[in-house]
C-alpha positions in Angstrom: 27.8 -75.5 -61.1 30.9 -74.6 -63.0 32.8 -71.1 -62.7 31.2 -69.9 -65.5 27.6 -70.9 -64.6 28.2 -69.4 -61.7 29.3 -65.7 -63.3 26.5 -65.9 -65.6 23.6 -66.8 -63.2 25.8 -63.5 -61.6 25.6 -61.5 -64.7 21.5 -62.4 -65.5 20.9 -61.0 -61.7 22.3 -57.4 -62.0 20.8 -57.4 -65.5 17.5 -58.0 -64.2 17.9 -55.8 -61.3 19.0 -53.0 -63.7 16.4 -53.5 -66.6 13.5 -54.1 -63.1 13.9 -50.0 -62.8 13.1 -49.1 -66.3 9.9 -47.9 -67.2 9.1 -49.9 -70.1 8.9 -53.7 -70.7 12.2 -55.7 -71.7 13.0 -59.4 -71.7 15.6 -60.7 -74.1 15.9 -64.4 -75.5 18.8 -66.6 -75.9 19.9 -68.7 -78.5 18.2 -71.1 -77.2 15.0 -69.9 -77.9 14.6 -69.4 -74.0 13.7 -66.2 -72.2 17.3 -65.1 -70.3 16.3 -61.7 -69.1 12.7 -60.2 -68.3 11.2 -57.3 -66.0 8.5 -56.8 -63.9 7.1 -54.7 -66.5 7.4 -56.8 -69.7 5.8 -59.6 -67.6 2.7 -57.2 -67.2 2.4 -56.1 -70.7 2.5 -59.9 -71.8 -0.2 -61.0 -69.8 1.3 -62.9 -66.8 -1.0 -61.3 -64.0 0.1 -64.0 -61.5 3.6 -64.5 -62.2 6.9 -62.6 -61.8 9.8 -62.4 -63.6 11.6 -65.7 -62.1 8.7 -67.9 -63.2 9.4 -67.0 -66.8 12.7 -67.2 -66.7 13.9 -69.6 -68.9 11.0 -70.5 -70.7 10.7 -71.2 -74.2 9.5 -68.0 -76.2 7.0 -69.2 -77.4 5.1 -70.1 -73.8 6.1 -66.1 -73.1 4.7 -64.5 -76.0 1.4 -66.5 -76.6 -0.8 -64.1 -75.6 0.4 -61.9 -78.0 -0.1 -63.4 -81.2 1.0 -61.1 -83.7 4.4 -60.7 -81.5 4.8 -64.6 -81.2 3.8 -64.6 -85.1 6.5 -62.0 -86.1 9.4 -63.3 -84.3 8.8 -66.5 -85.4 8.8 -65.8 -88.8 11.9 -62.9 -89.0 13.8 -63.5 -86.1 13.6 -67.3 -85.5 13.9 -67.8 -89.1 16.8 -65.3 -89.6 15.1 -63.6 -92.3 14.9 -60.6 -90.9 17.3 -58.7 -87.9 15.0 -56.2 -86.2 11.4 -55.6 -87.1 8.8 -52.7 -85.1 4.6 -53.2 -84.1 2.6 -50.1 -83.8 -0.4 -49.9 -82.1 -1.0 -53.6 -81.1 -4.2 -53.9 -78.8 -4.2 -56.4 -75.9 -7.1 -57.4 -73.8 -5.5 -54.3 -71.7 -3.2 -52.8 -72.9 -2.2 -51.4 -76.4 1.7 -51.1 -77.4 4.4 -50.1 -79.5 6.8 -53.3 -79.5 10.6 -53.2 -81.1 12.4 -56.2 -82.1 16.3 -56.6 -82.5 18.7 -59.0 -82.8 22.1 -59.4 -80.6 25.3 -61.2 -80.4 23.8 -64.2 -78.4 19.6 -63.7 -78.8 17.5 -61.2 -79.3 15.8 -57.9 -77.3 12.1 -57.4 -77.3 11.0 -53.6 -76.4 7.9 -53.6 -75.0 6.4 -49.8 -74.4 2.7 -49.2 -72.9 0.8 -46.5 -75.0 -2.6 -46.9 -73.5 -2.4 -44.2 -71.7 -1.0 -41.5 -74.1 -3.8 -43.0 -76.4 -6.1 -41.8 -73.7 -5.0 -38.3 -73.3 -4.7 -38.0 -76.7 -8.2 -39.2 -77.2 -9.2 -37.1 -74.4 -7.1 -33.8 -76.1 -9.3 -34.2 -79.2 -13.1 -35.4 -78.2 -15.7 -34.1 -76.6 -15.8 -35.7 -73.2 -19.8 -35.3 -73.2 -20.7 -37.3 -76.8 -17.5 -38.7 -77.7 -17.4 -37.0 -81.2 -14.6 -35.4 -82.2 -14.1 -31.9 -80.6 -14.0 -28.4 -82.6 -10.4 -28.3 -82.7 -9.4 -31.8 -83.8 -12.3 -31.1 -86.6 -10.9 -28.0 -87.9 -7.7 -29.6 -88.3 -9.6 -32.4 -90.4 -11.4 -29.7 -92.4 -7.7 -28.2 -93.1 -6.7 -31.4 -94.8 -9.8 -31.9 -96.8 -9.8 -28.2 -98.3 -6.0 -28.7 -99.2 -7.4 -32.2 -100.9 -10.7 -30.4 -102.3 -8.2 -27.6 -103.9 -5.3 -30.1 -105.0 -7.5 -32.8 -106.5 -11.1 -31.4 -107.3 -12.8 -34.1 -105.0 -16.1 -32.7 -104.0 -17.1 -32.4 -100.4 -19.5 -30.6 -97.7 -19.4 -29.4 -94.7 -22.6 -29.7 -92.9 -23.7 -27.2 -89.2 -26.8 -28.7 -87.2 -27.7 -26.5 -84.3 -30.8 -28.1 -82.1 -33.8 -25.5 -82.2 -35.3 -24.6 -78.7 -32.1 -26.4 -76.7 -32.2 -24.0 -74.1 -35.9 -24.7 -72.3 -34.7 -28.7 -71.9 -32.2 -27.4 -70.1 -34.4 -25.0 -67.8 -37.2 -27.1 -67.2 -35.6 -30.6 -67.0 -32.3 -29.5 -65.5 -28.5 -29.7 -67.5 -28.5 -33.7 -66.9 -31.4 -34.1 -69.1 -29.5 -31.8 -71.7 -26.5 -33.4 -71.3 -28.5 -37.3 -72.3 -30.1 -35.1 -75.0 -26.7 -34.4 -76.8 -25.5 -38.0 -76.1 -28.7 -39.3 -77.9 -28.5 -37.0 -80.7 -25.2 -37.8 -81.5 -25.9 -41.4 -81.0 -28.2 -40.8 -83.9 -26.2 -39.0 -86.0 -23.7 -41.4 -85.6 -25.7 -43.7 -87.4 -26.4 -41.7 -90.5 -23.0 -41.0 -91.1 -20.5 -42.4 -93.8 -17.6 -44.5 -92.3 -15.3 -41.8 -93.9 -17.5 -38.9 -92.2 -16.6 -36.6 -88.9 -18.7 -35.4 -86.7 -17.9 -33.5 -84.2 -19.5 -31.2 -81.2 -18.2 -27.9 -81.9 -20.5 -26.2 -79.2 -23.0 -26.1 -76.6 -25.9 -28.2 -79.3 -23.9 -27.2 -82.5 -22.3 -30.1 -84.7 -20.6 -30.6 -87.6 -20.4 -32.9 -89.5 -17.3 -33.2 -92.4 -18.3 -35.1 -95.5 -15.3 -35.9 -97.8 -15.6 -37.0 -101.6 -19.5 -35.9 -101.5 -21.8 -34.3 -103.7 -24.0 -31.7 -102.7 -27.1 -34.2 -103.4 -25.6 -36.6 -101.0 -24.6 -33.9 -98.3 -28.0 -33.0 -98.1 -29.3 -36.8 -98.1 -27.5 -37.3 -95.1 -28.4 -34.3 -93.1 -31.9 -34.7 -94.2 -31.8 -38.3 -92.8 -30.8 -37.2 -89.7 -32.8 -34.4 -89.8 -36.0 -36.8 -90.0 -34.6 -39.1 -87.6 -34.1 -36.5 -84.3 -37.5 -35.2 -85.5 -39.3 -38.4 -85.0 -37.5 -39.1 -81.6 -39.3 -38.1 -78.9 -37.6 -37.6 -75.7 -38.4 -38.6 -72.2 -37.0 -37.6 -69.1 -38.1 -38.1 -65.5 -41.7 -38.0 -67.1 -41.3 -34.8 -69.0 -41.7 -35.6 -72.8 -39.9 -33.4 -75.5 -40.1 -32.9 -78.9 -36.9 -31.9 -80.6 -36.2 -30.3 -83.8 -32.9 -29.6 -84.9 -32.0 -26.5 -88.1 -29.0 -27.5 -90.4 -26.6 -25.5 -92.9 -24.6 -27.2 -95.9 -21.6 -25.1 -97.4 -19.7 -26.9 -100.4 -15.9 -27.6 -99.8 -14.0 -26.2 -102.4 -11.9 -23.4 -104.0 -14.8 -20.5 -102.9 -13.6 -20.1 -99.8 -10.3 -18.9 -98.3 -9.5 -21.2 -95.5 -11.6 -23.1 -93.0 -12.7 -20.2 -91.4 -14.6 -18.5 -93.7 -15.9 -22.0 -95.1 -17.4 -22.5 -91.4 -18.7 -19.0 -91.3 -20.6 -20.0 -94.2 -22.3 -23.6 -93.2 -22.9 -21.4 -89.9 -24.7 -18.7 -92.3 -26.6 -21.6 -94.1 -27.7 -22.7 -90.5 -28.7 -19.3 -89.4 -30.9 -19.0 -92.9 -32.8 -22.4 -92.2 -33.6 -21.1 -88.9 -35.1 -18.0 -89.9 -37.0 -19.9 -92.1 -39.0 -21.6 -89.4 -36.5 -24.1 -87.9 -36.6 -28.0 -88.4 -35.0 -26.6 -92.1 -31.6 -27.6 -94.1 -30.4 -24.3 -96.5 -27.5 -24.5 -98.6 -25.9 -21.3 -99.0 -26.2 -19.8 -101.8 -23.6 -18.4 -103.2 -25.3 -16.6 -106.6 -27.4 -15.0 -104.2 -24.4 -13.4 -102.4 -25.8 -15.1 -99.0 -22.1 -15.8 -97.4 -21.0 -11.6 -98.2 -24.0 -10.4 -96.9 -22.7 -12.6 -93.9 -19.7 -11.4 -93.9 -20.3 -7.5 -93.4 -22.9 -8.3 -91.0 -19.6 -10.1 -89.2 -17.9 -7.0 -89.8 -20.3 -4.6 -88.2 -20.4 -7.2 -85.2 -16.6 -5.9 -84.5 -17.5 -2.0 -85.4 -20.7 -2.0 -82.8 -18.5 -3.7 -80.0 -16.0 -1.1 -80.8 -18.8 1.3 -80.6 -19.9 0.1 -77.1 -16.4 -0.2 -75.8 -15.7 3.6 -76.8 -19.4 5.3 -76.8 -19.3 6.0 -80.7 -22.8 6.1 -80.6 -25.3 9.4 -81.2 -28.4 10.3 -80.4 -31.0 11.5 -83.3 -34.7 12.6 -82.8 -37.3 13.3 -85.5 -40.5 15.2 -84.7 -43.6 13.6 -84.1 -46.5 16.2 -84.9 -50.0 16.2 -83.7 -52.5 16.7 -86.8 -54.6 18.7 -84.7 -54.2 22.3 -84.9 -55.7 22.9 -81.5 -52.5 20.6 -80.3 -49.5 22.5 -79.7 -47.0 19.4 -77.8 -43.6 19.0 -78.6 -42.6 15.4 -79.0 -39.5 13.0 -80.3 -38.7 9.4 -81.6 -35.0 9.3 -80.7 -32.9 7.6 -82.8 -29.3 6.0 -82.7 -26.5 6.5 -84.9 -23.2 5.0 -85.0 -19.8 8.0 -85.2 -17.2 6.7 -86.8 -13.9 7.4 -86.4 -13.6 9.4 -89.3 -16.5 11.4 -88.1 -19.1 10.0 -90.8 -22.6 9.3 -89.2 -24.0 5.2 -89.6 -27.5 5.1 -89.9 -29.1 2.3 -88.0 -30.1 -0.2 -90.8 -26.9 -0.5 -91.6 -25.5 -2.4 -88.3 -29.2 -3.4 -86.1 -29.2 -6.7 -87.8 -25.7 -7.1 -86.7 -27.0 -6.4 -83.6 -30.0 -8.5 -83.1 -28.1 -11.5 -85.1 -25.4 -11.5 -82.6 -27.8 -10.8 -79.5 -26.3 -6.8 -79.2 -29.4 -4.8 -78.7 -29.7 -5.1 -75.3 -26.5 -3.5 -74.5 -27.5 -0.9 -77.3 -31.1 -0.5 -75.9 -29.4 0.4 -72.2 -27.3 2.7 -73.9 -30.0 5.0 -75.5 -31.9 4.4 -72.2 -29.2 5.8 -70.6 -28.2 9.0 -72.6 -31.9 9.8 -72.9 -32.5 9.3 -69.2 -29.5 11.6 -68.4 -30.7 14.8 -71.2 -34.4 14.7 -70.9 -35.7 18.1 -71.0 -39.0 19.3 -68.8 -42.0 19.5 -70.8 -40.7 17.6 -73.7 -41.6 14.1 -74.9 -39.7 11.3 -76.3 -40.2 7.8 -77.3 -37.7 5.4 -77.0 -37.5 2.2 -79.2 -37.1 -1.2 -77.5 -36.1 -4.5 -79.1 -37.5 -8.0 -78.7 -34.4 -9.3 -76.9 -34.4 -6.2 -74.4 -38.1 -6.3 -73.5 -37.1 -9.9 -72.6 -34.5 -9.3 -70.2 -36.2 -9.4 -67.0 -34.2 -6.7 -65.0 -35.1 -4.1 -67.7 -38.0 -2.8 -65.7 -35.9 -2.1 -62.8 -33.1 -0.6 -64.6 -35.7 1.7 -66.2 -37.1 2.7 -62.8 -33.3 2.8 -61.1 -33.0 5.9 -64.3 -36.1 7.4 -63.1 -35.0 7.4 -59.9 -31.3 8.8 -60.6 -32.8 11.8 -62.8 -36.0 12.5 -61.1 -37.8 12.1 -64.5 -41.5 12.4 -64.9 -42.9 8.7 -66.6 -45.3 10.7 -68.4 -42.8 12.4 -70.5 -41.8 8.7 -71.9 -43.3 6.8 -74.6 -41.9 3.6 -75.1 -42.2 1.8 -78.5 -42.0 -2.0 -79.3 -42.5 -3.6 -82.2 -45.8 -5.6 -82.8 -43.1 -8.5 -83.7 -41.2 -8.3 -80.8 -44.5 -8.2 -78.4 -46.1 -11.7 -80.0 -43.1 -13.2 -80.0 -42.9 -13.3 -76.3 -46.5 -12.0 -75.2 -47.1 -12.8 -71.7 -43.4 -11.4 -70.4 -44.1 -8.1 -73.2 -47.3 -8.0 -70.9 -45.6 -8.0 -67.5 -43.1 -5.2 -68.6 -45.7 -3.0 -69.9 -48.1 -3.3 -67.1 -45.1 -2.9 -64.3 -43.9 0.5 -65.7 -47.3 1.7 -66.6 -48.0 1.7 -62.8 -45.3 4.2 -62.7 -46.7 6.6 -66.0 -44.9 5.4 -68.8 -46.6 5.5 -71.9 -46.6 2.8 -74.8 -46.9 2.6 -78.2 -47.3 -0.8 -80.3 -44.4 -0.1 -83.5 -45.0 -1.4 -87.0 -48.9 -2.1 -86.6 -50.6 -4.3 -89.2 -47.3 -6.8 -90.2 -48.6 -9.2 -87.8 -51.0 -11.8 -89.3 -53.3 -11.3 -85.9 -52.8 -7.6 -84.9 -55.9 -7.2 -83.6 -56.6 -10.4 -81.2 -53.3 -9.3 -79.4 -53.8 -5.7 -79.4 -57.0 -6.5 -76.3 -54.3 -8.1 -74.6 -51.6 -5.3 -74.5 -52.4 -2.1 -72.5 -50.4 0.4 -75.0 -51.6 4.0 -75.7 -50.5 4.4 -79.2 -50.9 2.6 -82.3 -47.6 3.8 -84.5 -49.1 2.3 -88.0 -46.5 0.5 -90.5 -44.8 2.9 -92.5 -45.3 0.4 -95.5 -48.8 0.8 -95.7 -48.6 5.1 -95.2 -46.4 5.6 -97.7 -48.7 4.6 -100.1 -51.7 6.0 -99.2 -51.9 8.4 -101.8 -51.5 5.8 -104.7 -52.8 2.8 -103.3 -56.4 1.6 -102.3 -55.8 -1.4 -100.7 -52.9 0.5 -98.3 -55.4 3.5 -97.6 -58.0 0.9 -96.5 -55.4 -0.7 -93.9 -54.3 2.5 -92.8 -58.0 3.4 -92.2 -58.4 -0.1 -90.5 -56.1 0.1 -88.1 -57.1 3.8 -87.1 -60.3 3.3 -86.7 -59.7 -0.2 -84.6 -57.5 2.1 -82.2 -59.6 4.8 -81.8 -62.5 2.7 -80.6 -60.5 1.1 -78.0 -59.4 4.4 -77.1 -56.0 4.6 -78.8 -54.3 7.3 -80.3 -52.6 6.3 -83.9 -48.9 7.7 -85.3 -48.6 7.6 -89.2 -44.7 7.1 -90.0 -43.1 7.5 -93.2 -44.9 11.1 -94.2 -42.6 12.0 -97.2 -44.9 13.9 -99.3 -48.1 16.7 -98.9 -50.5 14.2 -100.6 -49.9 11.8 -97.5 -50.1 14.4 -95.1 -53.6 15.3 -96.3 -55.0 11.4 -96.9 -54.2 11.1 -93.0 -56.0 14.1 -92.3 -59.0 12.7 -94.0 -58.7 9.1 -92.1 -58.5 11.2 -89.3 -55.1 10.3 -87.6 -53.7 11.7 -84.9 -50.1 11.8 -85.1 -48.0 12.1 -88.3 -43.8 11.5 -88.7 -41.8 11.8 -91.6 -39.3 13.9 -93.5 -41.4 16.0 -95.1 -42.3 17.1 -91.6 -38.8 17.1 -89.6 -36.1 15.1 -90.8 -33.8 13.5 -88.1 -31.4 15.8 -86.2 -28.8 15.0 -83.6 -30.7 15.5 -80.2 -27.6 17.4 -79.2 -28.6 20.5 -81.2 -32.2 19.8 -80.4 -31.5 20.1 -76.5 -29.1 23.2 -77.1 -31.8 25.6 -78.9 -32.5 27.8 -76.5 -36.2 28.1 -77.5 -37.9 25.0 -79.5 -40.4 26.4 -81.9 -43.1 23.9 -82.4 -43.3 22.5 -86.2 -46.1 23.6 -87.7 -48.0 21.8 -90.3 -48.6 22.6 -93.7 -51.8 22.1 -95.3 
């Protein structure tokens, strides 16, 4: 070996021991066409899982970078050919790995750059899908959505964005346990997968919501897609540990294009669309409609969401009671509906159809429903009576009962001076736990009384099953008694149903004298309205020294 030999074995050792510490693959070729300098690394990212870097040194390139094809092609064609000094590969996939490679030429050879991305590909993969489905996660879609509402606006291509939300999610998950939910949403997705355009997103955006992102697409075709999904997760059914499911799922289209702000208020409104086709009886697609003012009506009841938290948060809310009066002269009993109102800051009074459906939309009334228990629990005067209104989702909660009782307790209160009212809605929807509250707190004297009688297409078969002791009679049969046949005859109906199972019957909605007397020839009991006592704040109420019965006028 001659001098020089010998200083350039020398010189190729502490190369190699220098490039051995980098993190990234390097092996350089001479101008021979053989490999002069190569890592541990490179020899990894190349494929050579049984060699090191002395059993590829001085090999011909070609040997070295075979199992990399479109390296082996490039270089051959730029750099062996001289065509071309340096050239870059993004994203090339091996059977392992997948890498960013960078070409250039030197003095004597060339320099290959081998860096692993697999990993980064990973977290990035990972930072923007759901780990569950796979699908694309909320965030990663909304910045999608961005991109096609700038492309919608710039270029007038048509588009849709389409919310599914499974109907009845929640019972999988409580009878069969979160792992069968969790194979649910996989399948589901699976399916929707399949539906899907190749230029479509879908993503999970919550618990069993999707979305799904439909670029360049007709309305017509938007709701051709979600309708063949739709029929698709209907006809699957699901098994799981021998428990068979049907599922359902409710879907919402909104149109991409220059209605809507940003991709916030164009999400509010597929959501509202969803919402709508749910209300309509589930397994449903709506479009929103926009003529019909759908999405503003959504948007002031997301207003009110913000003005009844701030209500909660700072006990803006106010206490109303209108008279109920006995139509029997020989009855002299002092009794109240309360009522809630919302104070505003400005000291204006809210009346309550103008934020419950906020409310119940956005799963409120309970906390709204413990507040009037609350303030009425804590100002209830002896010998008065007052009925309380309950909604649907509080009669539901199963530690109302106690928290009524705990109230009792707290302010020594007799049950007999409480009446509480649920709606005949509220109690079919959810009979047998409506039964269990009622019949708990009756044991302790509470009184009940079935709200909104006769809007229920079986009033009657349920009424046997619920042991109320008033029938309050839907105020849009009463108020046209005195003009109406048909409404006289229900109102007759339903009193004469309830007093021959021993019920006594409220008439709401007494605005006139010609009302007040048709009820006193039906013959019922109780009568509320404003022409009898129109709402005052229970405050003033409580604070009259003396309260002088309302007497009726005849």
């Amino acid at each position: 070996m001659t001098d020089n030999d010998a200083q350039s074995a020398t010189l190729r050792q502490q190369l190699s021991s220098i490039v051995g510490s980098v993190p990234f693959g390097i092996l350089s070729v001479s101008d021979d066409l053989e490999i002069a300098i190569i890592n541990g690394e490179a020899v990894k990212l190349l494929g050579f899982v049984d060699s090191g870097p002395d059993d590829l040194i001085d090999l011909h390139y070609s040997h070295v970078l075979a199992n990399i094809p479109e390296l082996l092609d490039k270089f051959e064609k730029l750099i062996v050919s001289k065509r071309r000094r340096k050239f870059d590969l993004v994203n090339i996939k091996t059977t392992e790995f997948e890498l960013n490679i960078k070409c250039r030429t030197m003095l004597h050879g060339s320099l290959v750059i081998l860096e692993d991305i697999t990993d980064e590909k990973a977290l990035i993969h990972m930072a923007t899908h759901d780990n569950l489905t796979q699908l694309v996660n909320r965030q990663h879609f909304e910045n999608r959505l961005e991109t096609a509402l700038c492309k919608a606006r710039c270029h007038k291509l048509p588009g849709a964005i389409s919310f599914i939300d499974l109907d009845r999610f929640k019972p999988i998950n409580d009878t069969a346990g979160h792992a069968a939910g969790d194979e649910l949403l996989r399948r589901v997705s699976t399916i929707m997968q399949g539906r899907i355009r190749e230029r479509d997103t879908i993503a999970r955006i919550g618990g069993d919501e999707f979305a799904i992102l439909l670029e360049d697409c007709p309305m017509l075709i938007a709701e051709r897609i979600t309708e063949s999904i739709r029929k698709d997760i209907e006809k699957m059914v699901f098994s799981y540990n021998g428990k068979a499911f049907n599922i359902t799922m409710s879907a919402g289209i909104a149109p991409i294009n220059g209605t809507y702000n940003d991709i916030s208020m164009l999400m509010h409104a597929a959501d509202t669309a969803c919402q709508y086709a749910k209300n309509e009886g589930r397994n449903h697609i709506h479009i929103i409609d926009l003529e019909q003012g759908e999405f503003e009506a959504h948007v002031k009841e997301v207003a009110w969401l913000d003005e009844i938290n701030k209500a909660l948060a700072n006990n803006n809310f106010i206490l109303y009671a209108q008279k109920i009066i006995s139509l029997n002269p020989a009855v002299n009993s002092s009794h109240y509906e309360l009522l809630i109102r919302m104070k505003k800051d400005d000291g204006s009074i809210v009346p309550p159809g103008a934020f419950i459906p906020s409310a119940e939309r956005y799963d409120l009334m309970p906390q709204i429903d413990r507040w009037v228990l609350y303030e009425a629990f804590s100002c209830i005067q002896p010998g008065e009576a007052y009925s309380i209104n309950l909604s649907g989702q509080t009669v539901s909660d199963e530690s109302l009962a106690s928290y009524i009782e705990a109230l009792q307790a707290k302010y020594s209160i007799d049950a007999k001076q409480i009446t509480f009212e649920i709606t005949e809605t509220a109690a079919i929807q959810k009979l047998d736990k409506t039964i269990a509250f009622i019949n708990r707190l009756k044991q302790n004297g509470f009184h009940f009384s079935l709200d909104d009688f006769g809007t229920g297409l079986s009033s009657f078969s349920y009424l046997k099953n619920l042991a109320v002791d008033y029938l309050k009679i839907d105020g849009s049969f009463v108020k046209d008694i005195a003009i109406d046949s048909i409404s006289y005859a229900m109102v007759k109906s339903v009193n004469d149903v309830g007093h021959s199972m021993g019920l006594k019957t409220i008439a709401e909605y007494v605005e006139n004298v010609e009302i007040l007397d048709k009820l006193n020839e039906i013959g019922v009991d109780f009568a509320q309205g404003y022409y009898l006592h129109k709402p005052q704040a229970l405050e003033e109420i409580t604070n009259m020294a003396n309260v002088i019965p309302l007497k009726v006028v005849k």
